[in-house]
C-alpha positions in Angstrom: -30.8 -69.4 -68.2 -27.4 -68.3 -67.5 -26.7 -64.2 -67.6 -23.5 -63.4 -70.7 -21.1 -60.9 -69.3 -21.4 -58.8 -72.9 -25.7 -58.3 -71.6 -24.8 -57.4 -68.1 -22.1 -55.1 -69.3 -24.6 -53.5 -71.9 -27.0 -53.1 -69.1 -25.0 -51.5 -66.9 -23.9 -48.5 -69.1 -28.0 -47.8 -70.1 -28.6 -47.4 -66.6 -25.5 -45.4 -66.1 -26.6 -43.0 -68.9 -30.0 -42.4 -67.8 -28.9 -41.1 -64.5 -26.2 -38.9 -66.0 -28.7 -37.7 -68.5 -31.3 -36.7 -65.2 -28.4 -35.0 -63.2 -27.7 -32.8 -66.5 -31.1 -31.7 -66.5 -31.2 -31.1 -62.8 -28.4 -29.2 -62.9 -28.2 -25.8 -61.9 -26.5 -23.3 -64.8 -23.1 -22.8 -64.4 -23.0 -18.9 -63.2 -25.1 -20.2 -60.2 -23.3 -22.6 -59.4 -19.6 -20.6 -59.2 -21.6 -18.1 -57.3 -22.2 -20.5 -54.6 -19.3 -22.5 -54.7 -17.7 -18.5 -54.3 -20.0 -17.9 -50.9 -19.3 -21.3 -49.5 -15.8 -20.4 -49.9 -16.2 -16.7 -47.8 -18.0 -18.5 -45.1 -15.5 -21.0 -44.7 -12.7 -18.4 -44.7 -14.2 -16.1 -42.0 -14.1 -18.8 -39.4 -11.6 -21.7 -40.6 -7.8 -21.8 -39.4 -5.4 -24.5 -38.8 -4.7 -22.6 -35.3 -8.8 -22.0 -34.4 -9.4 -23.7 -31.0 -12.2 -23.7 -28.5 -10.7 -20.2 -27.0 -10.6 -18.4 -30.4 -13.9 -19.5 -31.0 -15.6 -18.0 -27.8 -13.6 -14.8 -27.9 -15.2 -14.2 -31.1 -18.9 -15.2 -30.1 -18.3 -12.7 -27.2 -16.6 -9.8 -29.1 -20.0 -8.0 -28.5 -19.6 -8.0 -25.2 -16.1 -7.6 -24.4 -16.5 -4.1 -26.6 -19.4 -3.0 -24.6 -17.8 -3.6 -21.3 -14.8 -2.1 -22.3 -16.6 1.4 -23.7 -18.8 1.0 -20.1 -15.8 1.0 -18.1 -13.8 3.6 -19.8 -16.6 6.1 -19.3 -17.6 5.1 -16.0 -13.6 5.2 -14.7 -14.2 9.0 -13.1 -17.4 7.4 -11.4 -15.6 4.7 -9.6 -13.0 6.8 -8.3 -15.4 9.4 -7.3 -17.1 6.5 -5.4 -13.8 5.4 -3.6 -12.8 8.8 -2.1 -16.7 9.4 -1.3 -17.0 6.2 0.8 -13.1 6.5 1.9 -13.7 10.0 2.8 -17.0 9.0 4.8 -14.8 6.9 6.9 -12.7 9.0 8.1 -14.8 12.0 8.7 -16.7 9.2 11.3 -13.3 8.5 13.1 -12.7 11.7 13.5 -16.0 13.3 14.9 -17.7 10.3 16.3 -14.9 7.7 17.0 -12.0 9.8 18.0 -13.9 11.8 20.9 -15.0 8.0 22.3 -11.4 7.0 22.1 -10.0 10.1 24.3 -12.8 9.9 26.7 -12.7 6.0 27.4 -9.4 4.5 26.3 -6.0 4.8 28.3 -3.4 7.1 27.4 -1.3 4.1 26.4 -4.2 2.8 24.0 -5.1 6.7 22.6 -1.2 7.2 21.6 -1.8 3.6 20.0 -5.2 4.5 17.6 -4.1 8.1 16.8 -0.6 6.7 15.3 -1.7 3.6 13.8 -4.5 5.3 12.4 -3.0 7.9 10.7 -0.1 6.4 9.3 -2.8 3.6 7.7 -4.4 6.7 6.0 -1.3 8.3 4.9 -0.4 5.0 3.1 -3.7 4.2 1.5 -4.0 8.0 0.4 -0.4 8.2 -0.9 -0.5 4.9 -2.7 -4.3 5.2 -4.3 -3.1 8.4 -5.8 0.4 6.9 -7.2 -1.4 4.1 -8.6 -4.3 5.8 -10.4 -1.9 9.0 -11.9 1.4 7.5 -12.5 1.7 5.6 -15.9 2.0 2.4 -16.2 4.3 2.2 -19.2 4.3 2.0 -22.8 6.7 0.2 -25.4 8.2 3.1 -27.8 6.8 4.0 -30.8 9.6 4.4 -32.4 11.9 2.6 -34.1 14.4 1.4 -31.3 16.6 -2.1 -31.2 15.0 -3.7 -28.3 14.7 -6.9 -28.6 10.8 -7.8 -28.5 8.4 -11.3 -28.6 5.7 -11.0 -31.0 3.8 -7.8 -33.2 0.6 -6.4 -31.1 -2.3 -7.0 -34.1 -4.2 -4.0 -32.5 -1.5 -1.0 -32.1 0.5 -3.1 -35.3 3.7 -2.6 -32.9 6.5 -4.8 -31.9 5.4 -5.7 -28.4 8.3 -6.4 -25.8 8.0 -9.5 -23.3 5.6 -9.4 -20.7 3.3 -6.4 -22.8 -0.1 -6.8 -23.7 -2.5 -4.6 -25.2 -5.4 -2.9 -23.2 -8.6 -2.4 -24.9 -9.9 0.0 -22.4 -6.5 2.5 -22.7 -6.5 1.3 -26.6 -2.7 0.2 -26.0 0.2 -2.0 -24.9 1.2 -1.6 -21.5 4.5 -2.8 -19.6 4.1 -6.2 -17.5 0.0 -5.4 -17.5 -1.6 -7.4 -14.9 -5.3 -5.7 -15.4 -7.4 -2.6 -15.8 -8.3 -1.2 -13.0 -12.0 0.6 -13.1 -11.5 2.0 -9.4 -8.0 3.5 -10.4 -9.7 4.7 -14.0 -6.1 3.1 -14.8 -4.0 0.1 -16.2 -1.8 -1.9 -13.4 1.4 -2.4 -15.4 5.1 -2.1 -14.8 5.3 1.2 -13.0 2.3 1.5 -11.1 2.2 -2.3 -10.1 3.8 -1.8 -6.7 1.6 1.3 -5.7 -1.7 -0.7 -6.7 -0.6 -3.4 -4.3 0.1 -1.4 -1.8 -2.9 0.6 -1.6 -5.1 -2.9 -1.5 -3.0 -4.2 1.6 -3.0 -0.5 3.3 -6.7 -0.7 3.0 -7.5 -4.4 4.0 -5.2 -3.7 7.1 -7.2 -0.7 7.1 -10.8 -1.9 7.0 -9.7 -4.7 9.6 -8.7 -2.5 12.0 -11.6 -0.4 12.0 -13.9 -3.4 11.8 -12.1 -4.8 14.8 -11.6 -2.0 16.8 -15.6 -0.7 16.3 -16.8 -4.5 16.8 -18.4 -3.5 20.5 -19.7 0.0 19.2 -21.5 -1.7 16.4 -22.8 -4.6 18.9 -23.8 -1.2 21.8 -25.0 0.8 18.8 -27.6 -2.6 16.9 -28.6 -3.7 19.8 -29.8 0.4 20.9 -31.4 1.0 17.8 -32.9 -3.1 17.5 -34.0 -4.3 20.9 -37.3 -4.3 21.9 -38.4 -3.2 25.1 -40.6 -4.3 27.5 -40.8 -0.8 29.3 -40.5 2.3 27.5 -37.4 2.7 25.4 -34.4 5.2 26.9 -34.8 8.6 25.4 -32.1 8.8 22.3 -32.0 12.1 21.1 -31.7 12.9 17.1 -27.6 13.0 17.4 -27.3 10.1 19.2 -29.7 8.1 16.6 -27.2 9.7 14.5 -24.4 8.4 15.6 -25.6 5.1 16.2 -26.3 4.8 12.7 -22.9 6.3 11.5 -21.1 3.7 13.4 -23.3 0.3 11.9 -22.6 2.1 8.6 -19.3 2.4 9.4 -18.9 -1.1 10.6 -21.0 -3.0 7.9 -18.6 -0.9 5.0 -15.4 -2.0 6.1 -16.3 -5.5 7.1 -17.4 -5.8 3.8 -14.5 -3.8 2.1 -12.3 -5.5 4.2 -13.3 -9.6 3.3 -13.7 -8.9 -0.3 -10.3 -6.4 -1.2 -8.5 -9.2 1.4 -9.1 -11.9 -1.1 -8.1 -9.8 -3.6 -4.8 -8.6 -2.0 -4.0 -12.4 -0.8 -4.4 -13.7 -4.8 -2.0 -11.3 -5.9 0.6 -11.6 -2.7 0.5 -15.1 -4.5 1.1 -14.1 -7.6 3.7 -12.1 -6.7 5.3 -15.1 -5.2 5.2 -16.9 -8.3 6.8 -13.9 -10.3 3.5 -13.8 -12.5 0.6 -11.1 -13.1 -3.1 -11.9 -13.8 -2.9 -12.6 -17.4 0.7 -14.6 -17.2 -1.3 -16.7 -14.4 -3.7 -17.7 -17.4 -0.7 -17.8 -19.9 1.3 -19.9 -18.1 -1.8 -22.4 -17.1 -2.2 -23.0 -20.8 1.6 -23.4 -21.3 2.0 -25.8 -18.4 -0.9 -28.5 -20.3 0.9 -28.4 -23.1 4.1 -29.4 -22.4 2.7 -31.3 -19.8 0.7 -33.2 -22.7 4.5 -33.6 -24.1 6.0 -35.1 -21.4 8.1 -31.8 -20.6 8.0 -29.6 -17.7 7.0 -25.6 -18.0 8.4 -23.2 -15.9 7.7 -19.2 -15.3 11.1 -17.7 -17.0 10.3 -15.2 -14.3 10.0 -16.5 -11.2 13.1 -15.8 -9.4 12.3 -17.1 -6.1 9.8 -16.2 -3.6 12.0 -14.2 -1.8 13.8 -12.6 -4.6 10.5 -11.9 -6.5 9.0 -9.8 -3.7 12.9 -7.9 -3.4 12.5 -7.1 -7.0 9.2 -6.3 -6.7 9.2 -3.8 -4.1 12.7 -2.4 -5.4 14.5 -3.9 -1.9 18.0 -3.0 -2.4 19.2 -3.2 1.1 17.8 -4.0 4.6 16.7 -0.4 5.5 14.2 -0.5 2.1 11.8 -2.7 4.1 11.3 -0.5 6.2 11.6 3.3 4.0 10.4 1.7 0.6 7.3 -0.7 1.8 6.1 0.9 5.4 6.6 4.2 4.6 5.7 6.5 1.2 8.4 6.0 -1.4 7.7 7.0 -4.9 11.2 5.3 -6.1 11.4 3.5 -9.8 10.6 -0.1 -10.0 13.2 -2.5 -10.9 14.4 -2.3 -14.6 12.7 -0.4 -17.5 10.0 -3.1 -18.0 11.1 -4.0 -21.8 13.8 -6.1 -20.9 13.8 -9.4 -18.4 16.1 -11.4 -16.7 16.0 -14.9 -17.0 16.3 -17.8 -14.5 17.6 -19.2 -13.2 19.2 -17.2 -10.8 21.8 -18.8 -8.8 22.6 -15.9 -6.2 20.2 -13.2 -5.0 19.1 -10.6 -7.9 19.0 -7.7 -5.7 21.4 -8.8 -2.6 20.2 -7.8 0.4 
């Protein structure tokens, strides 16, 4: 029996039919059904974009928390500079009355003259630049309507944002060539405070090495006093000297400590200096480098100048004598340039001859 194509045709369309006549009565009525198609459509919105990529998405998830951190550290700012001049200020009250009467009473003239002006010229420097660096501003792009030429719109302030500016949530707004809030300054690092914040970290590395190399035999005299066990009865400390053997492992312990962890920090940014970048260009220009990398092109910082030339402009070297009165000893001058405009590379001749 053979099938005619007019039967199979016939048959075809009654089975089409049925089904069409189930989905109708399945169907959900119409209002319903442009309500939902109206929520699908908001979802989608909130969270689809032809520029959404993996970093996008996890800045979002973590909004939460980058709010609460932010609110934390802007209340706490007062706290953690409290904190540095307390422990700071602890320091050098045990140089001076425990330390200091060691020194003249066992060290040679030569070596006394040494500590006393070494020492003091380390604490002038880290006092001087920890108070430049947490009061003096670290810049802001006008709020008025200027000509300057400027990179992008800021979506938080809603203000033309110059090269290199970025917008704080702590401060709630841009700052010049921001490299990072600070929570022990209770400050931004930005254009004119960059140099001062630098400073202080070095001055106080140099600072806590000294001290922890200088005290190394103290703190081994005063451990092993307070530690070793005794197979005859124990010399007779008195309270003070207890005291003082205490004061000095504290002493010791702090600035060892101080001393590894702001070195590391110090030594990353000495690099980034080098490289003419600041902590968020560093992640900026990782990013930038893939991608043309991924085009077969080659990125480079428009503001690396040259090693040499980067640290001039960043210390405001003008002449030979500057490395001496502008980075050993105070100098509150101006950083180079206003911090809304850049020079370029590349720079065929030095940018601040020296």
């Amino acid at each position: 029996m053979r099938w005619c194509p007019s039967s199979v045709l016939h048959l075809l369309r009654s089975v089409r039919l049925r089904l069409c006549c189930r989905r109708g009565k399945n169907r959900l009525p119409l209002w319903i059904r442009e309500i939902w198609a109206y929520v699908r459509l908001l979802v989608q919105s909130l969270y689809f974009s032809s520029l959404t990529d993996s970093d996008v998405v996890f800045d979002s998830i973590f909004e939460p928390v980058f709010v609460t951190v932010d609110y934390v550290t802007r209340w706490f700012g007062m706290v953690f500079v409290c904190l540095v001049v307390i422990l700071t200020s602890s320091i050098v009250v045990i140089a001076y009355l425990v330390l200091l009467p060691l020194v003249l009473n066992t060290y040679s003239p030569a070596w006394i003259a040494w500590h006393i002006c070494y020492g003091h010229w380390n604490l002038v420097m880290i006092a001087f630049h920890y108070y430049k660096a947490a009061k003096t501003s670290p810049g802001y792009p006008p709020t008025e309507k200027n000509n300057r030429p400027f990179v992008s719109v800021c979506k938080k302030c809603i203000m033309p944002k110059p090269a290199r500016t970025h917008h704080c949530g702590i401060c709630n707004r841009c700052i010049l060539k921001m490299d990072h809030h600070c929570p022990w300054l209770n400050n931004c690092v930005g254009h004119f405070n960059h140099r001062y914040f630098f400073s202080f970290c070095l001055f106080m590395t140099l600072g806590c090495v000294y001290c922890s190399i200088s005290g190394r035999n103290l703190f081994l005299d005063a451990y092993n006093a307070l530690e070793t066990k005794y197979q005859t009865p124990a010399p007779p400390y008195s309270f003070k000297d207890k005291m003082i053997h205490k004061t000095i492992i504290y002493m010791w312990v702090l600035t060892s400590t101080v001393g590894v962890a702001l070195g590391a920090l110090t030594m990353w940014h000495a690099v980034l200096i080098s490289r003419g970048e600041t902590s968020i260009e560093k992640h900026i220009n990782s990013k930038e480098m893939k991608r043309m990398t991924k085009c077969g092109k080659v990125y480079k910082n428009p503001f690396n100048y040259g090693r040499l030339n980067n640290w001039k402009v960043f210390f405001g070297v003008e002449k030979r004598s500057h490395w001496v009165t502008r980075v050993l000893l105070p100098s509150g001058h101006a950083p180079h340039g206003d911090g809304l405009t850049w020079d370029i590379f590349p720079v065929k001749k030095d940018l601040i001859p020296v």
